[in-house]
DOKERO-524256 format. One line per field, with one value per residue: residue in one letter; x, y, z of N, C-alpha, C in turn. Coordinates in steps of 0.2 Angstrom, whole numbers, plus 5000, padded with zeros to 4 digits. Layout:
% DOKERO-524256
type = c(a, ...)
npx = c(X, ...)
npy = c(Y, ...)
npz = c(Z, ...)
capx = c(X, ...)
capy = c(Y, ...)
capz = c(Z, ...)
cpx = c(X, ...)
cpy = c(Y, ...)
cpz = c(Z, ...)
This chain:
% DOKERO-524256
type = c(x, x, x, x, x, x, x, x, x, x, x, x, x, x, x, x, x, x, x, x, x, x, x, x, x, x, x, x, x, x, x, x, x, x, x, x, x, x, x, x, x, x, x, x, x, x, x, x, x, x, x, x, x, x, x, x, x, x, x, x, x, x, x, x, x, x, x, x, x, x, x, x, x, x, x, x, x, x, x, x, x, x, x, x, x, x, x, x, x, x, x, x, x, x, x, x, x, x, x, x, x, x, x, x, x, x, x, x, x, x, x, x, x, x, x, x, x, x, x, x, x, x, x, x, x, x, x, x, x, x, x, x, x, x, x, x, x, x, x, x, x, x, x, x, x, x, x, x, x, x, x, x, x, x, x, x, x, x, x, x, x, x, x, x, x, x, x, x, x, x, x, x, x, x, x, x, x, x, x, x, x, x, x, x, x, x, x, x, x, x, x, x, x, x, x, x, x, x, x, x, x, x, x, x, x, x, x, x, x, x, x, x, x, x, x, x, x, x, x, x, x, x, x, x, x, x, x, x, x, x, x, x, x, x, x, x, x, x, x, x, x, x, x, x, x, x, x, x, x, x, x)
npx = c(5510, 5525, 5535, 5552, 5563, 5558, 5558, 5572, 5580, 5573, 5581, 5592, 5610, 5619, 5615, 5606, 5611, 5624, 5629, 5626, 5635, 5647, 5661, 5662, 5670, 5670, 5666, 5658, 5652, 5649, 5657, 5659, 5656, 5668, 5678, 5675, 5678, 5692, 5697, 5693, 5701, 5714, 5715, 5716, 5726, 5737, 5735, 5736, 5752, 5755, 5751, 5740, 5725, 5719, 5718, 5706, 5696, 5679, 5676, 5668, 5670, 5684, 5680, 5671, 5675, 5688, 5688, 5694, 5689, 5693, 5691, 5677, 5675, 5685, 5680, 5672, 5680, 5688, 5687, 5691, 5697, 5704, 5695, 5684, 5683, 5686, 5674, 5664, 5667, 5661, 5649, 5647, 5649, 5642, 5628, 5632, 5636, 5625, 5614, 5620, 5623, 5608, 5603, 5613, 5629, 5628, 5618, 5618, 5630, 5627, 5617, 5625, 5630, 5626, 5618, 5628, 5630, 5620, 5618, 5631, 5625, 5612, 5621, 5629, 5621, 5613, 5622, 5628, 5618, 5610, 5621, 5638, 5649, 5655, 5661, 5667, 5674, 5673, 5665, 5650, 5637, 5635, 5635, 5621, 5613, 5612, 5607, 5595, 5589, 5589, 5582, 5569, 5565, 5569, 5561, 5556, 5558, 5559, 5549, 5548, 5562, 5570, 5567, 5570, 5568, 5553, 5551, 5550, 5559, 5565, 5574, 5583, 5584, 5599, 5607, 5601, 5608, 5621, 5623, 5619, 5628, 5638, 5636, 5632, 5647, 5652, 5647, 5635, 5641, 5643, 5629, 5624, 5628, 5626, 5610, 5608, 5611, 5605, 5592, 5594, 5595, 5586, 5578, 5585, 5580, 5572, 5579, 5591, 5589, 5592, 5605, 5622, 5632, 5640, 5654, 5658, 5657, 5663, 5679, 5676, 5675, 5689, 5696, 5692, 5694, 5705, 5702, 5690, 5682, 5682, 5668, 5671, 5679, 5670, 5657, 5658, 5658, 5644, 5636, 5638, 5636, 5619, 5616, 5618, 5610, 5597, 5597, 5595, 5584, 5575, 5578)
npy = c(5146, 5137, 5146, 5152, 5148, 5135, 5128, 5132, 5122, 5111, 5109, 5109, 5101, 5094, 5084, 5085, 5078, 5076, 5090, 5094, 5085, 5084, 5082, 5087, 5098, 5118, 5125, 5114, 5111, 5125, 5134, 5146, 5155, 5154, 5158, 5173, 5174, 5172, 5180, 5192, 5190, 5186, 5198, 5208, 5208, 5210, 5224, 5229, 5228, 5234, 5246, 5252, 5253, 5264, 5267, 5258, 5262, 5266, 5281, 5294, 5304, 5302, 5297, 5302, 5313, 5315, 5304, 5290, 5275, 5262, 5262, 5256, 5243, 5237, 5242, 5230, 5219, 5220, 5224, 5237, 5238, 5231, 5226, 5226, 5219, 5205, 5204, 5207, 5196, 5187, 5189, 5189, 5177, 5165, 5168, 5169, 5155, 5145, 5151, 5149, 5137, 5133, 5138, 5133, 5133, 5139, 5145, 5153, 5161, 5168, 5176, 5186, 5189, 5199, 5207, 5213, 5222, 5229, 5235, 5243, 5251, 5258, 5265, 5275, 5281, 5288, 5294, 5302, 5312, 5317, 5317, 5322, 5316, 5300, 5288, 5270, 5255, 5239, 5221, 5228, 5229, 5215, 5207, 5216, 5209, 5195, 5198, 5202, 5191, 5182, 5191, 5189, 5175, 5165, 5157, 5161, 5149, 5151, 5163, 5167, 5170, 5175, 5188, 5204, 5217, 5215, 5214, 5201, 5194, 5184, 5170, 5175, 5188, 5187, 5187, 5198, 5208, 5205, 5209, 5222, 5230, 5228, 5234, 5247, 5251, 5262, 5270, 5282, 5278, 5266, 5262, 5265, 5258, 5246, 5245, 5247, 5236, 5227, 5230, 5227, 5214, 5208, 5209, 5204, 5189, 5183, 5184, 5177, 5164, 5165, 5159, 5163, 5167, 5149, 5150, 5156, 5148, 5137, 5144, 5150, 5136, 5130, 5138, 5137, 5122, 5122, 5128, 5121, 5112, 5093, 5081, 5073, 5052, 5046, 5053, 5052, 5036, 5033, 5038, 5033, 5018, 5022, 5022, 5011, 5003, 5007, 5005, 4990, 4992, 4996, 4985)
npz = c(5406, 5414, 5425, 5420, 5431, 5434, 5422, 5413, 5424, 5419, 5410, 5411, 5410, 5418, 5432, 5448, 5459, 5455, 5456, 5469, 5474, 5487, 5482, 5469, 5459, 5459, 5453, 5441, 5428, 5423, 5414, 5408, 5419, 5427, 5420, 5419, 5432, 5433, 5423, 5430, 5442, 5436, 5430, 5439, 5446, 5436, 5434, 5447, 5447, 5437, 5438, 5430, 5434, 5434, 5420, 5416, 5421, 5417, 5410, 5408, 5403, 5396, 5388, 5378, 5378, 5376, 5366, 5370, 5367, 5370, 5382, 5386, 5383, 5390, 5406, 5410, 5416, 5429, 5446, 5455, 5467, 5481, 5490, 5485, 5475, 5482, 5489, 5477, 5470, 5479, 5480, 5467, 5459, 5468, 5462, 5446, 5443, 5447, 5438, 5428, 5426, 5426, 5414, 5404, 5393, 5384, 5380, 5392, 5389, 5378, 5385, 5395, 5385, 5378, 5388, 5394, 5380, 5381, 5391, 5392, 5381, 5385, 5398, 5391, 5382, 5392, 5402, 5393, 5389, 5400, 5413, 5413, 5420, 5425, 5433, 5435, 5439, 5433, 5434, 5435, 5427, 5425, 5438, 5442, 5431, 5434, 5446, 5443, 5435, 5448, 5457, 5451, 5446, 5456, 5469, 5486, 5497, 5512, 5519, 5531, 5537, 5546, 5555, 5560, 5572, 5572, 5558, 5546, 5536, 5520, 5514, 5503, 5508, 5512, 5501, 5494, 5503, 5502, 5490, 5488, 5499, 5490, 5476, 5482, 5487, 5478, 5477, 5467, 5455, 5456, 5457, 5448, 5433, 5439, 5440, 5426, 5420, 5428, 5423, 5408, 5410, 5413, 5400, 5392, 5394, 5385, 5375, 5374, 5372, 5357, 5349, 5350, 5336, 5328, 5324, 5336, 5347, 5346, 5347, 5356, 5366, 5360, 5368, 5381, 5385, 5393, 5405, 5410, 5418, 5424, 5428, 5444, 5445, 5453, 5447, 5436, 5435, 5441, 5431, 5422, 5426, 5428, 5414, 5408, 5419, 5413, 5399, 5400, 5405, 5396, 5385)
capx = c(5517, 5530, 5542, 5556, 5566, 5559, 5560, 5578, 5582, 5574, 5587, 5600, 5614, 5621, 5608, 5605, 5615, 5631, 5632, 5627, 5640, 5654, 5667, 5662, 5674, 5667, 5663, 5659, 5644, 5648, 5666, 5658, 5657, 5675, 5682, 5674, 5680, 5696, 5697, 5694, 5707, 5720, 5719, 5716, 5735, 5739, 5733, 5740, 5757, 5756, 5748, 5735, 5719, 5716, 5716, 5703, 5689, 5673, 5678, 5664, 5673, 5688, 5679, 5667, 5679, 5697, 5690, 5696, 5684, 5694, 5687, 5670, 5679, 5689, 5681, 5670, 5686, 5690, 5685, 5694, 5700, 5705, 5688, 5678, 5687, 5683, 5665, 5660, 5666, 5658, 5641, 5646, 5652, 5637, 5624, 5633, 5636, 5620, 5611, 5624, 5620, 5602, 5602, 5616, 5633, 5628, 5613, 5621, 5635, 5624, 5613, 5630, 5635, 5616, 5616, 5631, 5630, 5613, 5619, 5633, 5620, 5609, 5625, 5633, 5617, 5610, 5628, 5630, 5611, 5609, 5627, 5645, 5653, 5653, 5669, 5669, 5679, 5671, 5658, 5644, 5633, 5634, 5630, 5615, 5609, 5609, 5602, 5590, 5586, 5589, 5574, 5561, 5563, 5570, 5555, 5554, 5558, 5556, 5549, 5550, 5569, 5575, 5565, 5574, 5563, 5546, 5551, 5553, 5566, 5566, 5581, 5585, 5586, 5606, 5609, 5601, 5612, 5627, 5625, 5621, 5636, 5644, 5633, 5633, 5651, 5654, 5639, 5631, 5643, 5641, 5624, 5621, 5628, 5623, 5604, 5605, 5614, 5597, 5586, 5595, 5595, 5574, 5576, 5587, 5584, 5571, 5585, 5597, 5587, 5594, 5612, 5628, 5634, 5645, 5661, 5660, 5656, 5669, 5682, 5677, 5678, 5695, 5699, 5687, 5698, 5711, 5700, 5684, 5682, 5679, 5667, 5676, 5678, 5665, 5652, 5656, 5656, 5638, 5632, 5637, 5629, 5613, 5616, 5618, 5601, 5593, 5597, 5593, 5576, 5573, 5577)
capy = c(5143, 5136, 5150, 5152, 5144, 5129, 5127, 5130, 5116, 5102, 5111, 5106, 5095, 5087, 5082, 5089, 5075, 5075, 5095, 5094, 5080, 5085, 5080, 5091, 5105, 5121, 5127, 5111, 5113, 5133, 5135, 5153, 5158, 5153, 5164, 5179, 5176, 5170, 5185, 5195, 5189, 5189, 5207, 5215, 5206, 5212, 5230, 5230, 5226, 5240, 5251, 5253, 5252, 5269, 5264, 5252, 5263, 5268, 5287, 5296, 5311, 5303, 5292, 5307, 5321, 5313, 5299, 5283, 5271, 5256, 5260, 5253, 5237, 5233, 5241, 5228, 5215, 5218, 5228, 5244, 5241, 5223, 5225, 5229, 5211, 5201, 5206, 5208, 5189, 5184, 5193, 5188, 5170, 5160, 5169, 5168, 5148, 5145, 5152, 5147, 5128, 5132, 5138, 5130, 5137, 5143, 5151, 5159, 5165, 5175, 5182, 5188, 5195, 5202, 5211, 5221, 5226, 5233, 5239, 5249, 5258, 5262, 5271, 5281, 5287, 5290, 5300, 5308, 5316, 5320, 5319, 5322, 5312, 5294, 5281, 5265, 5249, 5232, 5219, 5229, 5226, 5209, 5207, 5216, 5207, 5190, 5198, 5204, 5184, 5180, 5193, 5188, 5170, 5164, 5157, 5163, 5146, 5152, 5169, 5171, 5166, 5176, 5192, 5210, 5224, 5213, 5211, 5197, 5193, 5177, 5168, 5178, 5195, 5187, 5189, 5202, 5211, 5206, 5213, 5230, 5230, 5229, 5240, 5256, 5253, 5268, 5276, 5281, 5276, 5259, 5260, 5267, 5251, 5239, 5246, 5247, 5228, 5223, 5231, 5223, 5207, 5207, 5212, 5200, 5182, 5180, 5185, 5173, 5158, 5165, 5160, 5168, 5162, 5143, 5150, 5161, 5143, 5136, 5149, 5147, 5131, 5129, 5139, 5134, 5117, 5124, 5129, 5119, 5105, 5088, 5078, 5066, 5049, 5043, 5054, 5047, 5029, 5032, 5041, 5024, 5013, 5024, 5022, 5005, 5002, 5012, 5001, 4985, 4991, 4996, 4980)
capz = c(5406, 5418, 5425, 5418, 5433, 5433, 5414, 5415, 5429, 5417, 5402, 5413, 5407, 5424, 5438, 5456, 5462, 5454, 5455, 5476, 5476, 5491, 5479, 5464, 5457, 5461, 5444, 5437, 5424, 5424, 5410, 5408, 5426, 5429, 5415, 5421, 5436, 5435, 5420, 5435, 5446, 5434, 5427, 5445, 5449, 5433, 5435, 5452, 5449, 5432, 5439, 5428, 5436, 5430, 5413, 5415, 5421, 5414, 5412, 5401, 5402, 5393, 5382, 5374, 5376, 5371, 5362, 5372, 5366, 5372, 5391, 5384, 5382, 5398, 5411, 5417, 5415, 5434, 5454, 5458, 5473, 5483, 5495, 5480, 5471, 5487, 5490, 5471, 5468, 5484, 5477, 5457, 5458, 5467, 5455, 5440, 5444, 5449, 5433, 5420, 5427, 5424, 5409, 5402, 5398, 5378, 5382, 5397, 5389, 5374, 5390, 5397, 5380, 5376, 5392, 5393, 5377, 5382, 5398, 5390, 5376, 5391, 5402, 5385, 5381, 5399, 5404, 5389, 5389, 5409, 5416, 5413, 5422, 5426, 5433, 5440, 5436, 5438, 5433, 5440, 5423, 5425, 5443, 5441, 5428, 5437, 5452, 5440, 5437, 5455, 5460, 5446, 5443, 5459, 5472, 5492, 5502, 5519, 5519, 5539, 5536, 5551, 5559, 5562, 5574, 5571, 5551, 5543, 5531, 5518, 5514, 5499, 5510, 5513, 5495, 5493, 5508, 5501, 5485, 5490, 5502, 5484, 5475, 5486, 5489, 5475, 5477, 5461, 5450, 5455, 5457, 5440, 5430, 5442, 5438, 5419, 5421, 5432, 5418, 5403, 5410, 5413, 5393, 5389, 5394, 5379, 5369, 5376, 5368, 5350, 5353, 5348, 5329, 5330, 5326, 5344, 5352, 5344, 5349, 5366, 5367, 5363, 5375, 5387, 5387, 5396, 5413, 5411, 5425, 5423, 5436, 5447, 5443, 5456, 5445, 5428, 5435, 5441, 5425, 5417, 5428, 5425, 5407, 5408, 5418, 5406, 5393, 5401, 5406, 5388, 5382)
cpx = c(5521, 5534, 5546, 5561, 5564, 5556, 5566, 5580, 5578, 5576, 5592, 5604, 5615, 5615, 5611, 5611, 5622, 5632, 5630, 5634, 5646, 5661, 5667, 5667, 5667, 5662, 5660, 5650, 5646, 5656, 5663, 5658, 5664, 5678, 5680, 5676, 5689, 5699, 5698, 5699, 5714, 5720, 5718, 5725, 5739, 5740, 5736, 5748, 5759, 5755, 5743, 5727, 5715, 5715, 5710, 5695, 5686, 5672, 5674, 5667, 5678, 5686, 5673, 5673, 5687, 5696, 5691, 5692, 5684, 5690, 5680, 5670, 5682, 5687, 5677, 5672, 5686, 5687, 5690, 5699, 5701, 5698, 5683, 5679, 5684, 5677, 5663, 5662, 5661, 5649, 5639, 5645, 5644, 5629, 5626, 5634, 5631, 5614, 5615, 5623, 5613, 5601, 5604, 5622, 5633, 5622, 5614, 5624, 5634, 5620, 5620, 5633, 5629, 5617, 5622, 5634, 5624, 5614, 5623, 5630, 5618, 5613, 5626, 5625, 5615, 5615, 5628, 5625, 5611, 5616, 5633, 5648, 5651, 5661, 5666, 5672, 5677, 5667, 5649, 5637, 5630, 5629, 5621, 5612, 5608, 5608, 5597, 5586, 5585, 5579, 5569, 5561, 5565, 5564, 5558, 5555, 5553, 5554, 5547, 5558, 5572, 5569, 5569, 5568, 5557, 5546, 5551, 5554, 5565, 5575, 5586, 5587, 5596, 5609, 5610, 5608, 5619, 5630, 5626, 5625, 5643, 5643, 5634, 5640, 5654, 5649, 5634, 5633, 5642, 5634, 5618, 5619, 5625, 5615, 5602, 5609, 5606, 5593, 5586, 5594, 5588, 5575, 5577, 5586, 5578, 5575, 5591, 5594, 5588, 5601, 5617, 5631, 5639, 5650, 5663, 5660, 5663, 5675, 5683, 5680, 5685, 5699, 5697, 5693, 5702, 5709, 5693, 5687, 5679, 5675, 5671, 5673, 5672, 5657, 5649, 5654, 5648, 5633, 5632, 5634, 5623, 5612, 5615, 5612, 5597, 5591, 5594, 5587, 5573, 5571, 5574)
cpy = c(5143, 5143, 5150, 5148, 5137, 5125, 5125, 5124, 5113, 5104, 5108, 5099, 5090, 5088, 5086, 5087, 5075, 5083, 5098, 5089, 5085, 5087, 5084, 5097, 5113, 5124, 5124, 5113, 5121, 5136, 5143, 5157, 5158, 5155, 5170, 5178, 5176, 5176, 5191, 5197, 5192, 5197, 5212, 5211, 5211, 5220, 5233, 5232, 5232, 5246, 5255, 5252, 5260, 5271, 5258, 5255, 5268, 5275, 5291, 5303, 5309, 5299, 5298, 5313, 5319, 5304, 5289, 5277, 5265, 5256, 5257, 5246, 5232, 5235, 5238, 5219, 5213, 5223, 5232, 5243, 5232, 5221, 5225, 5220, 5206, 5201, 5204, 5201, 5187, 5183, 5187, 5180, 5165, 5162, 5167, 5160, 5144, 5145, 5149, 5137, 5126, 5133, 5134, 5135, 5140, 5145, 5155, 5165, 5171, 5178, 5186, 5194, 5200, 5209, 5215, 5223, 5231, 5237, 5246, 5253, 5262, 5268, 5276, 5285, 5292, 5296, 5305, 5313, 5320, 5322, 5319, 5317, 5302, 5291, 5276, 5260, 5242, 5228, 5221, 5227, 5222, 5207, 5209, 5212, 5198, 5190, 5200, 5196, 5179, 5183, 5191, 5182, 5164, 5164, 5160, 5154, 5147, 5159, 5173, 5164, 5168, 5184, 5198, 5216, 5222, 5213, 5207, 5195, 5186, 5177, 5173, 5185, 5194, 5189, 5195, 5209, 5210, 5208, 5220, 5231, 5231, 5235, 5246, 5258, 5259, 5272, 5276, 5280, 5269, 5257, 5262, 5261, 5247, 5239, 5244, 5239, 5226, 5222, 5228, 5215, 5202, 5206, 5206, 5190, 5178, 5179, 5180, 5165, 5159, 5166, 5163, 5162, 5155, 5146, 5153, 5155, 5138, 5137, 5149, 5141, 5127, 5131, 5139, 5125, 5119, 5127, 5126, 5112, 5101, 5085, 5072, 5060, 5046, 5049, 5051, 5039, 5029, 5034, 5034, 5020, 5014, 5021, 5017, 5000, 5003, 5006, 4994, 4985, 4991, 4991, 4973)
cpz = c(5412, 5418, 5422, 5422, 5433, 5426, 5412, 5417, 5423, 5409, 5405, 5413, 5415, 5430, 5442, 5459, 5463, 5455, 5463, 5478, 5481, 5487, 5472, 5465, 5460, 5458, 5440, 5435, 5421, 5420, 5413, 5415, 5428, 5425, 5416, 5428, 5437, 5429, 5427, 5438, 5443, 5433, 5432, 5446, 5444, 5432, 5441, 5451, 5442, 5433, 5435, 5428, 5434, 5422, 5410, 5418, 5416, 5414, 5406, 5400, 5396, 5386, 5378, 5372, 5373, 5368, 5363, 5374, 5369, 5380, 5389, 5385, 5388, 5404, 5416, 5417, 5425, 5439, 5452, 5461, 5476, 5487, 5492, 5476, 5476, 5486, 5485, 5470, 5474, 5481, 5469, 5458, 5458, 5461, 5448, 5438, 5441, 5441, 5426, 5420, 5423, 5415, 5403, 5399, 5389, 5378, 5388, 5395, 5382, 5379, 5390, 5393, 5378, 5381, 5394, 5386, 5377, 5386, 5394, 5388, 5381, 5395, 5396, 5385, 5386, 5402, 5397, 5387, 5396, 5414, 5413, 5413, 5427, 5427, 5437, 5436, 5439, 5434, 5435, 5434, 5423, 5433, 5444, 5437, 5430, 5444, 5450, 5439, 5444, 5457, 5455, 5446, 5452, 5468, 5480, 5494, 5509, 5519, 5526, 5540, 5543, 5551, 5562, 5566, 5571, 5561, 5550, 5535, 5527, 5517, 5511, 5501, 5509, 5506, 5493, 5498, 5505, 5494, 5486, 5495, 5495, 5479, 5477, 5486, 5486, 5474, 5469, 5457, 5450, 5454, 5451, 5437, 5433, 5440, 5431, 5418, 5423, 5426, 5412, 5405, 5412, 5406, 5390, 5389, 5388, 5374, 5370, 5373, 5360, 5351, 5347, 5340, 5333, 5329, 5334, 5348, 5349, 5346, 5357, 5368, 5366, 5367, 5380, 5390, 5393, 5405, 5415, 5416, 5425, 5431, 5438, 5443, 5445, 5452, 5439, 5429, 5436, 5436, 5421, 5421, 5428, 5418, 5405, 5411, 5417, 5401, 5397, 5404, 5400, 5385, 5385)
């Protein structure tokens, strides 16, 4: 059987052409990427200006010993820190785009929910058996788990992309580098999630081909109206002139 990568790309709704187009949105094709970022965005301003970013991590200490179940829930809404936000969109964005194109954006958006429910089971159990303590605050979950589809499904191009002290590096080493630049940046607490993310998202993208009930697509999709992005005019007129000698070849 075909890869998984190149299975996806001929799932995909809009072509090569219209989503290299210059004049493309940046997100277009990708709602679900753009609400986890733009989720992001807002609640670190929002947490900023509250001073609540201490409410909003992953604290097994206070979630086992005083009960505060809701950290389960928000802490991987937004980054910690404003250098931890930069980088970690920089790392999240083109991956998450990227895949939610290929896949399409309701099989994406059950991997997404697939795997950090998977992720979290994995950290509660794993800290609450082996260690105490655990904090960070972020998507690191997610990250991992479509750099877990980046590493597995994702081919080698140039695999002498560039050469460091007689090594050489493919293209994908850049990716790679700039994730672990975001990874490490809290040591093992980052790099805890970010793993049990990677592992789930190997586990999960069978499981992403049985999608999330229709009322959830529904529900989104009302509210998906309100940041989804349409392609320029110059995409649609050319999809209709395809369409149109489509039919006249037909007939």
């Amino acid at each position: 059987p075909l890869p998984f990568y190149y299975i996806s790309r001929s799932k995909c709704i809009m072509s090569s052409s219209q989503l290299s187009n210059p004049k493309a949105v940046w997100f277009l094709g990708a709602p679900v990427s753009k609400a986890i970022v733009i989720t992001a965005v807002v609640t670190y301003i929002v947490a900023e200006m509250n001073k609540l970013h201490q409410a909003l991590i992953f604290d097994t200490t206070k979630i086992f010993d005083h009960a505060q179940f809701y950290r389960i829930f928000v802490c991987n809404l937004t980054f910690g820190s404003m250098g931890e936000l930069i980088f970690g969109l920089l790392a999240l964005c083109p991956l998450l785009r990227r895949f939610e194109r290929e896949m399409g954006s309701r099989k994406f958006g059950a991997f997404i929910v697939y795997t950090s429910i998977l992720s979290t089971v994995m950290e509660l159990l794993f800290f609450n058996i082996f260690f105490d303590i655990e904090r960070y605050s972020g998507p690191y979950p997610q990250l991992g788990a479509v750099l877990g589809l980046f590493h597995k499904f994702t081919p080698r191009m140039h695999p002498k992309f560039f050469g460091v002290l007689g090594y050489d590096f493919s293209e994908k080493s850049i990716t790679y580098g700039l994730c672990a630049q975001v990874i490490l940046s809290g040591g093992f607490s980052t790099v805890t999630p970010t793993f049990f993310g990677f592992v789930s998202g190997l586990l999960a993208v069978k499981w992403s081909e049985t999608e999330l009930p229709d009322f959830v697509y529904t529900i989104a999709g009302l509210i998906g109206k309100v940041i989804t992005d349409e392609a320029p005019a110059v995409m649609m007129s050319r999809s209709v002139q395809r369409g149109g000698a489509n039919r006249t070849r037909r007939a």
